[in-house]
mmCIF file of the N, C-alpha and C atoms, coordinates in Angstrom:
data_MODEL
# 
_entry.id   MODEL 
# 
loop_
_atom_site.group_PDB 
_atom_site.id 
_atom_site.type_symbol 
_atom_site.label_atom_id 
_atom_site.label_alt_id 
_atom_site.label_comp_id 
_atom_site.label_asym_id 
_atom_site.label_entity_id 
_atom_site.label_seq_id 
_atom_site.pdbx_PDB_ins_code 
_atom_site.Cartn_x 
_atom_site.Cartn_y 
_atom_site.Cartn_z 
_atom_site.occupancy 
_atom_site.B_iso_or_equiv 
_atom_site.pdbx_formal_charge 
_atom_site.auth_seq_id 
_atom_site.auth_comp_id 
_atom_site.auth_asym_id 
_atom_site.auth_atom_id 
_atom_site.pdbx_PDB_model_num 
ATOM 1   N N  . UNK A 1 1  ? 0.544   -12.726 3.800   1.00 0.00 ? 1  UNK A N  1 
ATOM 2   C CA . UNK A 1 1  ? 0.511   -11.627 2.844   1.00 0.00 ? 1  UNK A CA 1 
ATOM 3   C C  . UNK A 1 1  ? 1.292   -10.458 3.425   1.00 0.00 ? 1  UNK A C  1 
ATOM 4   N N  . UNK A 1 2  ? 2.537   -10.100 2.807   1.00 0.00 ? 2  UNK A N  1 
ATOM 5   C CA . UNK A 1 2  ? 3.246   -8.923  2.895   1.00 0.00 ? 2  UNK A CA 1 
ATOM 6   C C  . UNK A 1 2  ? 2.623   -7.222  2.107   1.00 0.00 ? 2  UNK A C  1 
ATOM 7   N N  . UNK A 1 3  ? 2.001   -6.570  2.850   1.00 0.00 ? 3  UNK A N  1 
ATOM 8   C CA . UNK A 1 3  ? 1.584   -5.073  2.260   1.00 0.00 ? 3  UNK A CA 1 
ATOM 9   C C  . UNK A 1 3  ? 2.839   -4.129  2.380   1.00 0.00 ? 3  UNK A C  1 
ATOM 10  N N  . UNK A 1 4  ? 2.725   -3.643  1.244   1.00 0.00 ? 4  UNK A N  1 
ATOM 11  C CA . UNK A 1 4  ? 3.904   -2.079  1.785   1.00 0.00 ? 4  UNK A CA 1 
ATOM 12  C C  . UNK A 1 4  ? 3.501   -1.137  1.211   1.00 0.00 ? 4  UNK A C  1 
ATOM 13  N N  . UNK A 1 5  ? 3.694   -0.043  2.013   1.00 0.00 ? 5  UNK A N  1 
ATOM 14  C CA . UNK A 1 5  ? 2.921   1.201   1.741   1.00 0.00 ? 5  UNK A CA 1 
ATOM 15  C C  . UNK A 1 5  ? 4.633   2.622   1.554   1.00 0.00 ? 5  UNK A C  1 
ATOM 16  N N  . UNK A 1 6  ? 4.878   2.203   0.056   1.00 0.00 ? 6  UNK A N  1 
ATOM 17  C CA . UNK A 1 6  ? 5.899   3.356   -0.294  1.00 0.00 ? 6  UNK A CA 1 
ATOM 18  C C  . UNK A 1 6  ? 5.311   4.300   -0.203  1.00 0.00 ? 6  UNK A C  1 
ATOM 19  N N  . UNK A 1 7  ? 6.640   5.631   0.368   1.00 0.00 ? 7  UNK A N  1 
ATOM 20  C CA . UNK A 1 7  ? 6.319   7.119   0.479   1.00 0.00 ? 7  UNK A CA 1 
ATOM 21  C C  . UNK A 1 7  ? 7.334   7.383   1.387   1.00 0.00 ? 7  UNK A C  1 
ATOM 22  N N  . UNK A 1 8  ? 7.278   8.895   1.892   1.00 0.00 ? 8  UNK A N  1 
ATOM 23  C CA . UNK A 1 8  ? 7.545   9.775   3.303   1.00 0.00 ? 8  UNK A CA 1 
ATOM 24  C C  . UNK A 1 8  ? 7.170   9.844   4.167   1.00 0.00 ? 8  UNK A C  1 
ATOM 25  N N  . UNK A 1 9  ? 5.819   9.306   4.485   1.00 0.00 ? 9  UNK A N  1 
ATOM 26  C CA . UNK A 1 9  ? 5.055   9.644   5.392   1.00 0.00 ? 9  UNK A CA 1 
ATOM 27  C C  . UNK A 1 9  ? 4.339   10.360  5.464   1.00 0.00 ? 9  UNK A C  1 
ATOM 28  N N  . UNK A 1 10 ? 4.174   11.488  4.032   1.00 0.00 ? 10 UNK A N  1 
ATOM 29  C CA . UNK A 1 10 ? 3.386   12.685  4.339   1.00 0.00 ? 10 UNK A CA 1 
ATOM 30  C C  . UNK A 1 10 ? 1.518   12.004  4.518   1.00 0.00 ? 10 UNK A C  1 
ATOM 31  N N  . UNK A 1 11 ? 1.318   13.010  4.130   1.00 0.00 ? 11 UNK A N  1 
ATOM 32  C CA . UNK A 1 11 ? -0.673  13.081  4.739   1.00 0.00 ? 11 UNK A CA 1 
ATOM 33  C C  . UNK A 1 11 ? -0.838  11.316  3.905   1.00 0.00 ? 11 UNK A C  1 
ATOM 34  N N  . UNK A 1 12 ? -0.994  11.525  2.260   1.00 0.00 ? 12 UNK A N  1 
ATOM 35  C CA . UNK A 1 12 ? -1.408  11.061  1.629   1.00 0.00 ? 12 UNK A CA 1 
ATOM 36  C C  . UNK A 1 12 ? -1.300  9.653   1.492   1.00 0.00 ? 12 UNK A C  1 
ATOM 37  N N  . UNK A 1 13 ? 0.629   9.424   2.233   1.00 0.00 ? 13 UNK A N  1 
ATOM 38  C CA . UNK A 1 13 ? 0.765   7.993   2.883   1.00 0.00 ? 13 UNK A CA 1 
ATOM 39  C C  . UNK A 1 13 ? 0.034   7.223   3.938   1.00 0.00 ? 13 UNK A C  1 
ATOM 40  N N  . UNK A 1 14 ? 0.028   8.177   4.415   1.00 0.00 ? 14 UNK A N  1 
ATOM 41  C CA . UNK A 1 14 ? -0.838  8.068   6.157   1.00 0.00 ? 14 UNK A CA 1 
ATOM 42  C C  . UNK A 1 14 ? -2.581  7.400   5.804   1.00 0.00 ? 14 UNK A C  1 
ATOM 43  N N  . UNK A 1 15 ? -2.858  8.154   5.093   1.00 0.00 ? 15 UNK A N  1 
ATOM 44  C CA . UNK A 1 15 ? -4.544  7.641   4.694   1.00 0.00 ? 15 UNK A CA 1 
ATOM 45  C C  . UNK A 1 15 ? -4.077  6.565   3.717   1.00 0.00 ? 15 UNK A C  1 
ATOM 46  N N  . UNK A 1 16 ? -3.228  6.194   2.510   1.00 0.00 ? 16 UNK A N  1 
ATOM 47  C CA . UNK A 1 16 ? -3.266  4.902   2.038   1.00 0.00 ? 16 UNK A CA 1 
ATOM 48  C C  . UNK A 1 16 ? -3.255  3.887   3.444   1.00 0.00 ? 16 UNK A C  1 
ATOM 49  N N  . UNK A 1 17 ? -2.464  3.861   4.138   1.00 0.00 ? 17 UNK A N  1 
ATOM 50  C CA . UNK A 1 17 ? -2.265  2.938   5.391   1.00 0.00 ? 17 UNK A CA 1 
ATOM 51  C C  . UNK A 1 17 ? -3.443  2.642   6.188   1.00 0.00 ? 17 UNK A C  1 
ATOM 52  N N  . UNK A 1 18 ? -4.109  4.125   5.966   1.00 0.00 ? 18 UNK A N  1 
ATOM 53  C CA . UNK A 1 18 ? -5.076  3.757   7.056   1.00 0.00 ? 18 UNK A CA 1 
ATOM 54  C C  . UNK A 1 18 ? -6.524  2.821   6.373   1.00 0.00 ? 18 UNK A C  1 
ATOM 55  N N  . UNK A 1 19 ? -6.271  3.280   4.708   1.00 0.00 ? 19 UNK A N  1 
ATOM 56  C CA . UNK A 1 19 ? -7.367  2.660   4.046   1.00 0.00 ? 19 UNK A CA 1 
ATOM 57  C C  . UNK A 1 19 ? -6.967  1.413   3.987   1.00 0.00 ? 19 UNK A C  1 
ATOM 58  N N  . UNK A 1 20 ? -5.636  0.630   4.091   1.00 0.00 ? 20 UNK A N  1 
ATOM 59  C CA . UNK A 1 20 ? -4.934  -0.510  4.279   1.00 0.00 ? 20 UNK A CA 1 
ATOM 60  C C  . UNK A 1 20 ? -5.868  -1.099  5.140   1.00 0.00 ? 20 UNK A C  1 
ATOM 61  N N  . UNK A 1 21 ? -5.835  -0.779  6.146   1.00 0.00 ? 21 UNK A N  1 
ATOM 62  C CA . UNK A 1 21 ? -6.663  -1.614  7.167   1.00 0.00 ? 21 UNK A CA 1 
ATOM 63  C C  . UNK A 1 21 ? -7.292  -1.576  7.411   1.00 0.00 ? 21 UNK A C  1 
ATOM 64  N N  . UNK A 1 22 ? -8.328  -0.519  7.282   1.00 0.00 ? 22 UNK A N  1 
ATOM 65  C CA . UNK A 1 22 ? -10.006 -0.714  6.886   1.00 0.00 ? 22 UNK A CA 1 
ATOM 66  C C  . UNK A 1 22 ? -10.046 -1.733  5.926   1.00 0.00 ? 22 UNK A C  1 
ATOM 67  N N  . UNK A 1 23 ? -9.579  -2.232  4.769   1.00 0.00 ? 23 UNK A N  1 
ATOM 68  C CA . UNK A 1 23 ? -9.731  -2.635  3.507   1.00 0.00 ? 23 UNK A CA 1 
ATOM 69  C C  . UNK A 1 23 ? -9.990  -4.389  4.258   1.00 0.00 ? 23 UNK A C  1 
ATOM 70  N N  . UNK A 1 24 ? -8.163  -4.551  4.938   1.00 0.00 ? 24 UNK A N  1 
ATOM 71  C CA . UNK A 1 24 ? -8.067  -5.894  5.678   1.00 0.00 ? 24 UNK A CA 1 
ATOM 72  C C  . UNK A 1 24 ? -9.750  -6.333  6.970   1.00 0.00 ? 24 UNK A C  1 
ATOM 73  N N  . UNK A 1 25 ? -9.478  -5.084  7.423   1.00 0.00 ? 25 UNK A N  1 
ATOM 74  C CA . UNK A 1 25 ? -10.611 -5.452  8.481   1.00 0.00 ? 25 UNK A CA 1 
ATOM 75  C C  . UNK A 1 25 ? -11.721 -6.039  7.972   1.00 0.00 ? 25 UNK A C  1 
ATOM 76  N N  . UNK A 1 26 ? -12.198 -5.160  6.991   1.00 0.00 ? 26 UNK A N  1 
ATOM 77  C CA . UNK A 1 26 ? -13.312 -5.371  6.604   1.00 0.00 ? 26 UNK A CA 1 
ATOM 78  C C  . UNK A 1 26 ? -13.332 -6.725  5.652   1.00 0.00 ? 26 UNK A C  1 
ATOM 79  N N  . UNK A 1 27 ? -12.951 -7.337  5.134   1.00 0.00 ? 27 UNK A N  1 
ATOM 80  C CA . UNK A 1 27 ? -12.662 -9.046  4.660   1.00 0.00 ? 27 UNK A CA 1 
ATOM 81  C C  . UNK A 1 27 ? -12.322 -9.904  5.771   1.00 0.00 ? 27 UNK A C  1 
ATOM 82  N N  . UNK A 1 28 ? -11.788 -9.203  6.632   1.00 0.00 ? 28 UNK A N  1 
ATOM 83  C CA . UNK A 1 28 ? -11.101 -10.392 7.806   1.00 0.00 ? 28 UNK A CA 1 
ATOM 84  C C  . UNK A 1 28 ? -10.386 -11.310 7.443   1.00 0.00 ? 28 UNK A C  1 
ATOM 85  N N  . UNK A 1 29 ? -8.961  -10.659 6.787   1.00 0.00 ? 29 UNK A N  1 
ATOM 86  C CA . UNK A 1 29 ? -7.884  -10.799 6.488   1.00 0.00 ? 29 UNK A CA 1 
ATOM 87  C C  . UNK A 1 29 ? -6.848  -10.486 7.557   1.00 0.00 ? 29 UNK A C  1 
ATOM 88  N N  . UNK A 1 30 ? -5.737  -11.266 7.815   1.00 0.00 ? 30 UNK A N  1 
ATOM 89  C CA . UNK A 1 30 ? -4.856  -10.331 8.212   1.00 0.00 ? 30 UNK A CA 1 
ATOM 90  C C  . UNK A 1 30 ? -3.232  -10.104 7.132   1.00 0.00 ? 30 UNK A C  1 
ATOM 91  N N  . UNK A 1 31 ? -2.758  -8.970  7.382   1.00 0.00 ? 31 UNK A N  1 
ATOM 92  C CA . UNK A 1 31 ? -1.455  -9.162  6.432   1.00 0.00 ? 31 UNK A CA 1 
ATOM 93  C C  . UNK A 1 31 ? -0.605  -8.474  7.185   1.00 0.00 ? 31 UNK A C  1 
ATOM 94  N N  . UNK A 1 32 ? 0.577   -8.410  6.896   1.00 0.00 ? 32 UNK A N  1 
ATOM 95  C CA . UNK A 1 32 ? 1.827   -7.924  7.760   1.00 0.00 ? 32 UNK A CA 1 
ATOM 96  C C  . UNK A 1 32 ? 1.743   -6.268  6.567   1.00 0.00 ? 32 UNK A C  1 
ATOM 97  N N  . UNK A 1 33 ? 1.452   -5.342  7.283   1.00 0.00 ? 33 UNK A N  1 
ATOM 98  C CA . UNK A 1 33 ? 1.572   -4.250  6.555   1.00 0.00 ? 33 UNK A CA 1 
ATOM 99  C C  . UNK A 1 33 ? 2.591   -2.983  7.273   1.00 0.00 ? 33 UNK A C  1 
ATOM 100 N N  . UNK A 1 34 ? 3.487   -3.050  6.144   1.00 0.00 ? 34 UNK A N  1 
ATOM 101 C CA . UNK A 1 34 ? 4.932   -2.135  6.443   1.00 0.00 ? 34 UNK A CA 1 
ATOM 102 C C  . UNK A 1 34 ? 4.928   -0.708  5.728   1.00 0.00 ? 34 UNK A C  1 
ATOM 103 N N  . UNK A 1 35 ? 5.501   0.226   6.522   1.00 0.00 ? 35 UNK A N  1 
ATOM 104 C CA . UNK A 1 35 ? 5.437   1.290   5.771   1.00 0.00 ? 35 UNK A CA 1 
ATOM 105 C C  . UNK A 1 35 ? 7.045   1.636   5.236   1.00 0.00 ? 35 UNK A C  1 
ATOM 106 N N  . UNK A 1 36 ? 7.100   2.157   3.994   1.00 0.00 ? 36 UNK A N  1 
ATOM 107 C CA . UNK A 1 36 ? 8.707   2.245   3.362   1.00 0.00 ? 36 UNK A CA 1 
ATOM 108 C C  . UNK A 1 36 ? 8.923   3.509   3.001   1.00 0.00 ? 36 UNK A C  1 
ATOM 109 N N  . UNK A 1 37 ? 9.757   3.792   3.995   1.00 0.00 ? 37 UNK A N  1 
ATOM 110 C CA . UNK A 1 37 ? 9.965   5.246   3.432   1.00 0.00 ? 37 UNK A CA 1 
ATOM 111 C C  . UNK A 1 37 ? 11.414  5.899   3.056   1.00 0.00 ? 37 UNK A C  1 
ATOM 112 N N  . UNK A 1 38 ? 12.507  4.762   2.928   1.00 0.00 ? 38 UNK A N  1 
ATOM 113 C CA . UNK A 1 38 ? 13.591  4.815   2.093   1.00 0.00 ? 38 UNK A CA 1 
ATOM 114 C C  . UNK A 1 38 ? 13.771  4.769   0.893   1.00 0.00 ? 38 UNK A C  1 
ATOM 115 N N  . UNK A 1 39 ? 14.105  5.930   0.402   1.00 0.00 ? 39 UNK A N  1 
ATOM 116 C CA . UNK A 1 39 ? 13.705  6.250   -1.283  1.00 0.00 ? 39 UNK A CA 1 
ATOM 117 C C  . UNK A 1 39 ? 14.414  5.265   -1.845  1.00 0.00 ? 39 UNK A C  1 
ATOM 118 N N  . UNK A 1 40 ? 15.640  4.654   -1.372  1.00 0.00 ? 40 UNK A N  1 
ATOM 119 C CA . UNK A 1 40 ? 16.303  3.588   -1.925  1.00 0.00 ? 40 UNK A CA 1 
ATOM 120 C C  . UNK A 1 40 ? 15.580  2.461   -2.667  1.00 0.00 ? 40 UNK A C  1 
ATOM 121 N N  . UNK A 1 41 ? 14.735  2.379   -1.836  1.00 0.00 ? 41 UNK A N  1 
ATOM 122 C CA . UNK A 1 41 ? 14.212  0.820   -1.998  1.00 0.00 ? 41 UNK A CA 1 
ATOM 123 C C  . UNK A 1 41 ? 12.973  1.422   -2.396  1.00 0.00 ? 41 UNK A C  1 
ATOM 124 N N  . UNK A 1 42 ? 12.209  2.493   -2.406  1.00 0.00 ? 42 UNK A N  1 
ATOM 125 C CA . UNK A 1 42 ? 11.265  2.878   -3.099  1.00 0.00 ? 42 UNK A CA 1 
ATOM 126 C C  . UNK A 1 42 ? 11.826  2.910   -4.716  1.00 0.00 ? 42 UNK A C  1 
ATOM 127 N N  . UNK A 1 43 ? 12.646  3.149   -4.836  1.00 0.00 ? 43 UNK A N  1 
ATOM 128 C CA . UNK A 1 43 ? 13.509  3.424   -6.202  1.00 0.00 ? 43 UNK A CA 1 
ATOM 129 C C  . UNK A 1 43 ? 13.430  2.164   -7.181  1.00 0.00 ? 43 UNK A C  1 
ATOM 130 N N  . UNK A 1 44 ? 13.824  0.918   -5.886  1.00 0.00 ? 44 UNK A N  1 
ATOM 131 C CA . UNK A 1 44 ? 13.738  -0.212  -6.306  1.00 0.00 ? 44 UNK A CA 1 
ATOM 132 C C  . UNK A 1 44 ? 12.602  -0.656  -6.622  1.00 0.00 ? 44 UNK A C  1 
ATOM 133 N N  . UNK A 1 45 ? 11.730  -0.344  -6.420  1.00 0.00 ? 45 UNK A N  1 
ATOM 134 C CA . UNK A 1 45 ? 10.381  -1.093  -7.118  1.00 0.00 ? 45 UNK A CA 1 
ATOM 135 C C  . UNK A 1 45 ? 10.275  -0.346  -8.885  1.00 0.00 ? 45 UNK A C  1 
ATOM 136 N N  . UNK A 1 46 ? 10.840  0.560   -8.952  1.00 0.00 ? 46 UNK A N  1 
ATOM 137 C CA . UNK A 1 46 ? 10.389  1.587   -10.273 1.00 0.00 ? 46 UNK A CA 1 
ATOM 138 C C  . UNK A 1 46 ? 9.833   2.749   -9.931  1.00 0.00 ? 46 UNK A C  1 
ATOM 139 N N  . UNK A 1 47 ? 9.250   2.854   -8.733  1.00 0.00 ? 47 UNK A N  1 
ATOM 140 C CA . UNK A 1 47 ? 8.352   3.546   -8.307  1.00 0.00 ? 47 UNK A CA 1 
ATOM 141 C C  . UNK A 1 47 ? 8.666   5.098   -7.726  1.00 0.00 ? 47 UNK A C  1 
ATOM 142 N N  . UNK A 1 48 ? 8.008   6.361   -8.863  1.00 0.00 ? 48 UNK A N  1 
ATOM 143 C CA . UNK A 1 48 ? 8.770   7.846   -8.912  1.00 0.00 ? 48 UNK A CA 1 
ATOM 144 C C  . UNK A 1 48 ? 7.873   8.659   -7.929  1.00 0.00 ? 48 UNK A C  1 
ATOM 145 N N  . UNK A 1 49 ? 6.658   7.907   -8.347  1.00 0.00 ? 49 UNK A N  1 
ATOM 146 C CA . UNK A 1 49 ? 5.763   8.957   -7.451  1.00 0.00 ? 49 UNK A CA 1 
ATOM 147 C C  . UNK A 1 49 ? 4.875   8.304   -6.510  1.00 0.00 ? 49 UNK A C  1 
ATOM 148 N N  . UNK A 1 50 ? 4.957   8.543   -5.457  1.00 0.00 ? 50 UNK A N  1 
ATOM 149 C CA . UNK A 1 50 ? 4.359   8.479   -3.754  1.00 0.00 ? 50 UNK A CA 1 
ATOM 150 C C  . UNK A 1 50 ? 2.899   8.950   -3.651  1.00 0.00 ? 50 UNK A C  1 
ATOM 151 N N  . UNK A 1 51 ? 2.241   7.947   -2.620  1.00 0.00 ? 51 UNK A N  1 
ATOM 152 C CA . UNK A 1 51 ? 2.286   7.041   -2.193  1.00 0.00 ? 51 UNK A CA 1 
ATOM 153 C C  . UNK A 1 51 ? 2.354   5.536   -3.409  1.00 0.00 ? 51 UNK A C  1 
ATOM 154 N N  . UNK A 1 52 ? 2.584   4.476   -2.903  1.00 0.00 ? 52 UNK A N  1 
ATOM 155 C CA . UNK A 1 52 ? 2.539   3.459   -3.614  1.00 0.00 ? 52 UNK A CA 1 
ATOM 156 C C  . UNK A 1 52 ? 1.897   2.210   -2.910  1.00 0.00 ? 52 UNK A C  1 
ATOM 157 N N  . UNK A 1 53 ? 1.518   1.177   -3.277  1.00 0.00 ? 53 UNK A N  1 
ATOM 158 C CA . UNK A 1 53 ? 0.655   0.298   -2.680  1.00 0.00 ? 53 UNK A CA 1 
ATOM 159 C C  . UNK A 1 53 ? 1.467   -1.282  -3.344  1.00 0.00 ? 53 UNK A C  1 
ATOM 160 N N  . UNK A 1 54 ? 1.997   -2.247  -2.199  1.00 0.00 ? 54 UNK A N  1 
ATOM 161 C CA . UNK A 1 54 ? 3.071   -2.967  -3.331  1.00 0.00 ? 54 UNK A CA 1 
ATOM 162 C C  . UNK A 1 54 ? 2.117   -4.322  -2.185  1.00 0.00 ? 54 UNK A C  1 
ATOM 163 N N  . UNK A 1 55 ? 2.210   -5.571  -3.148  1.00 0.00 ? 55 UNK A N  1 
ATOM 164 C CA . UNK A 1 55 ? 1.171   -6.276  -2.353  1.00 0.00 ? 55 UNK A CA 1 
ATOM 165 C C  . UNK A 1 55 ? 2.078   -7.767  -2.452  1.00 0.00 ? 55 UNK A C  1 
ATOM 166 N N  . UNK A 1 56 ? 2.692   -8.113  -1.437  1.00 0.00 ? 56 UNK A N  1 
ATOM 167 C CA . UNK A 1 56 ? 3.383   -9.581  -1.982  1.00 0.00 ? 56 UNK A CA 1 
ATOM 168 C C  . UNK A 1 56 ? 4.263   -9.218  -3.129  1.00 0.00 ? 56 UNK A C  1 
ATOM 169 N N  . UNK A 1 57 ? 5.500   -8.226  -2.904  1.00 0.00 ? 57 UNK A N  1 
ATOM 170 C CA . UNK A 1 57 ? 6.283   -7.886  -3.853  1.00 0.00 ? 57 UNK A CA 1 
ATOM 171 C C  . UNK A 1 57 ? 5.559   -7.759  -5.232  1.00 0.00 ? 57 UNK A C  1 
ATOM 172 N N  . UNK A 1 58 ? 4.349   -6.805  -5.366  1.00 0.00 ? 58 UNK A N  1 
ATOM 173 C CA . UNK A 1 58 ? 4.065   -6.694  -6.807  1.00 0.00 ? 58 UNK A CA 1 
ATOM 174 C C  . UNK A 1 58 ? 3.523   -5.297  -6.660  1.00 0.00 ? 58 UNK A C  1 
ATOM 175 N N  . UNK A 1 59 ? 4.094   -4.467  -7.270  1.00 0.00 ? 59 UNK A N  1 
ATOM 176 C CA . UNK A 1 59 ? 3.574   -2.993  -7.436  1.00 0.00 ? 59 UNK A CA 1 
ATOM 177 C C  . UNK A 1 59 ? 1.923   -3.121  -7.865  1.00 0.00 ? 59 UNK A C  1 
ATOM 178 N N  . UNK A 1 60 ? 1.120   -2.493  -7.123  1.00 0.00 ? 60 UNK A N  1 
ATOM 179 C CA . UNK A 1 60 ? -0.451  -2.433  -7.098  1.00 0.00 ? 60 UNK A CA 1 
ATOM 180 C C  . UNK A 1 60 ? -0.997  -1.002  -7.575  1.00 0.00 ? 60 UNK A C  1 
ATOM 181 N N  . UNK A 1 61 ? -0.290  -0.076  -7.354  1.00 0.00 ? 61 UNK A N  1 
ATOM 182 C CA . UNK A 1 61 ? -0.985  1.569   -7.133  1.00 0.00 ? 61 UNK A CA 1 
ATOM 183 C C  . UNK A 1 61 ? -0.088  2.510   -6.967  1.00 0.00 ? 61 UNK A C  1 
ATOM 184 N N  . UNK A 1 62 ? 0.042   3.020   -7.782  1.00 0.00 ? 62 UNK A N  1 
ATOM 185 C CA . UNK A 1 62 ? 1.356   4.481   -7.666  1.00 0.00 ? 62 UNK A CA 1 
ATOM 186 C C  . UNK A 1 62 ? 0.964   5.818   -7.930  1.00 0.00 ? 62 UNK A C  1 
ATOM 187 N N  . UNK A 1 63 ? 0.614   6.722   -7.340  1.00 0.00 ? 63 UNK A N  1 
ATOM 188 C CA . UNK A 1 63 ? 1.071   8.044   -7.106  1.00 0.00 ? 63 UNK A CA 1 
ATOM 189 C C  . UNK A 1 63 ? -0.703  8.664   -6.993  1.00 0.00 ? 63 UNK A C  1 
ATOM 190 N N  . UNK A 1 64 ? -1.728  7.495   -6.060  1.00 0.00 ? 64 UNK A N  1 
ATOM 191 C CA . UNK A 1 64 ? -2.639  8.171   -5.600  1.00 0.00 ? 64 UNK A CA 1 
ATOM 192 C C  . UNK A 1 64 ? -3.196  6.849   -4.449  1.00 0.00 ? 64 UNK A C  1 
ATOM 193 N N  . UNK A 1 65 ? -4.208  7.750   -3.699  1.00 0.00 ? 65 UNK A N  1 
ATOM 194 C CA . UNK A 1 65 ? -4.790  7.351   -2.910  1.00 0.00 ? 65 UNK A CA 1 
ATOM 195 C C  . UNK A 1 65 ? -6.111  6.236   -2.878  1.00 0.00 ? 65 UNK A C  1 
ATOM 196 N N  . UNK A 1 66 ? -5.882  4.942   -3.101  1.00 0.00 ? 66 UNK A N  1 
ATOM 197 C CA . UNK A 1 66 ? -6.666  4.060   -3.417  1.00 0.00 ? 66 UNK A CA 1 
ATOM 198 C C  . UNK A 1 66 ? -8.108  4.114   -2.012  1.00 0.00 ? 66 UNK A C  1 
ATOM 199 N N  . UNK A 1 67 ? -9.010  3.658   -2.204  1.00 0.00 ? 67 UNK A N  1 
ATOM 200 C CA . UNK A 1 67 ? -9.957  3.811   -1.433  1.00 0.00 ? 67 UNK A CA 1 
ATOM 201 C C  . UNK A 1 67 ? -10.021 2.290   -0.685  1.00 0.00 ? 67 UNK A C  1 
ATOM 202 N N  . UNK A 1 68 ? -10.457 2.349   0.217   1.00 0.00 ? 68 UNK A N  1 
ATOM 203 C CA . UNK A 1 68 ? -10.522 0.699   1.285   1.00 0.00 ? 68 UNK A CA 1 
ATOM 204 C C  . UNK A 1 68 ? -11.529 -0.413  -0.044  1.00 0.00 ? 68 UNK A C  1 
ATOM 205 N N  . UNK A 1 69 ? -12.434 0.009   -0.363  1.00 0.00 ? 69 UNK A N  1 
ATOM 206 C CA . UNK A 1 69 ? -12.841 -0.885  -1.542  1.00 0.00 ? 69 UNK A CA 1 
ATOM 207 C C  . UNK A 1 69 ? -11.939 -1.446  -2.633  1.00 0.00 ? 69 UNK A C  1 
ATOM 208 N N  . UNK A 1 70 ? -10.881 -0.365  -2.932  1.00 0.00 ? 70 UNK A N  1 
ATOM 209 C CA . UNK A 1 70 ? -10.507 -0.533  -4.144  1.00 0.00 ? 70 UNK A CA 1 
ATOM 210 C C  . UNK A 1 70 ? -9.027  -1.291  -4.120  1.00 0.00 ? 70 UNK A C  1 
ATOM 211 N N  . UNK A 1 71 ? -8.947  -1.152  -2.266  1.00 0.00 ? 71 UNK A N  1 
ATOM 212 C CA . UNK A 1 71 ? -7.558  -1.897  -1.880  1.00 0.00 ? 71 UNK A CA 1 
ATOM 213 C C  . UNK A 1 71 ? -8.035  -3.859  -1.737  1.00 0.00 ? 71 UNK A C  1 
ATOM 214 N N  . UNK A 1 72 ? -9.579  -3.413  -1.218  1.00 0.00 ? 72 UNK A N  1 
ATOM 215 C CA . UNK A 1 72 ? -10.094 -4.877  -0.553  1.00 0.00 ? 72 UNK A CA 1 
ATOM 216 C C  . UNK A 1 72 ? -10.059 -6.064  -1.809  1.00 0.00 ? 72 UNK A C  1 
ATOM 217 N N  . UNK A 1 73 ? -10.134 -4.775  -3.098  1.00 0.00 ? 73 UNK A N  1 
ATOM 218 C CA . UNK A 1 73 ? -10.507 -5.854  -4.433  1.00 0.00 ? 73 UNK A CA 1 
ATOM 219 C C  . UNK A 1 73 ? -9.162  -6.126  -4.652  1.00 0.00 ? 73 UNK A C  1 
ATOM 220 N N  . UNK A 1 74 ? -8.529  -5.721  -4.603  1.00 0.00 ? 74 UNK A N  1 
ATOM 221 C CA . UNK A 1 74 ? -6.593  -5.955  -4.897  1.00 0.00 ? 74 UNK A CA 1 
ATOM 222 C C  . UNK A 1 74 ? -6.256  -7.310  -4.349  1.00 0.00 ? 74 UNK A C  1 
ATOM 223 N N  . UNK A 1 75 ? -6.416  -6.850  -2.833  1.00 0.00 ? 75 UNK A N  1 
ATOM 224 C CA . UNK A 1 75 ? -6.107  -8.212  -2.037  1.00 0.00 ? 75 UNK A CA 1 
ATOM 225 C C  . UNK A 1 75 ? -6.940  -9.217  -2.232  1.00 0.00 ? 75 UNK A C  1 
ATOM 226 N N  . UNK A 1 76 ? -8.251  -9.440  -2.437  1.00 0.00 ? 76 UNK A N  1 
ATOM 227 C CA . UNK A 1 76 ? -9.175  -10.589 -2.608  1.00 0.00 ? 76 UNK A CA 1 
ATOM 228 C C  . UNK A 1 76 ? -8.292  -10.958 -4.537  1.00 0.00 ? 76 UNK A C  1 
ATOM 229 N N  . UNK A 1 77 ? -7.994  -9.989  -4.803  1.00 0.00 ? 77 UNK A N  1 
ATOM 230 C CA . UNK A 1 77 ? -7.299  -10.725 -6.262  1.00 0.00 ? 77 UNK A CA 1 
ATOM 231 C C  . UNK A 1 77 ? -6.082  -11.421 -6.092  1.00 0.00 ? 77 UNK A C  1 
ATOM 232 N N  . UNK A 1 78 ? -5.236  -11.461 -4.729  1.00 0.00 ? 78 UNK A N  1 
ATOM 233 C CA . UNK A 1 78 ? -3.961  -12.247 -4.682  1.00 0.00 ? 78 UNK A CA 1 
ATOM 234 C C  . UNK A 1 78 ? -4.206  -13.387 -4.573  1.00 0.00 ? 78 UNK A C  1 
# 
């Protein structure tokens, strides 16, 4: 499982990421989770507003901060 976490890096990226892996930990999952912060390829998904949550090339969550529950149900849905 490929995670990517579109944005800049600011605050709001930083806590999606970090709820990223609380989310994994806590299922005892593992996934390769990347952070993207070239607007280029942020562009390329469709995606205008940051942070974003893209799961196995499929846009999941755009332009807020999902909670480790609400990421854990995402991934248990792939």
């Amino acid at each position: 499982m490929l995670i990517k976490i579109l944005g800049s890096g600011c605050k709001k990226c930083v806590t999606l990421a970090d709820n990223t892996h609380q989310a994994l930990a806590s299922l005892g999952r593992e996934a390769e989770v990347v952070k993207v912060t070239d607007f280029a390829e942020i562009a390329g998904y469709g995606v205008m507003s940051t942070p974003a949550l893209v799961i196995d090339d499929k846009v999941v969550s755009v332009g807020k901060v999902l909670s480790s529950d609400e990421i854990a149900a995402l991934v248990q849905g792939q």
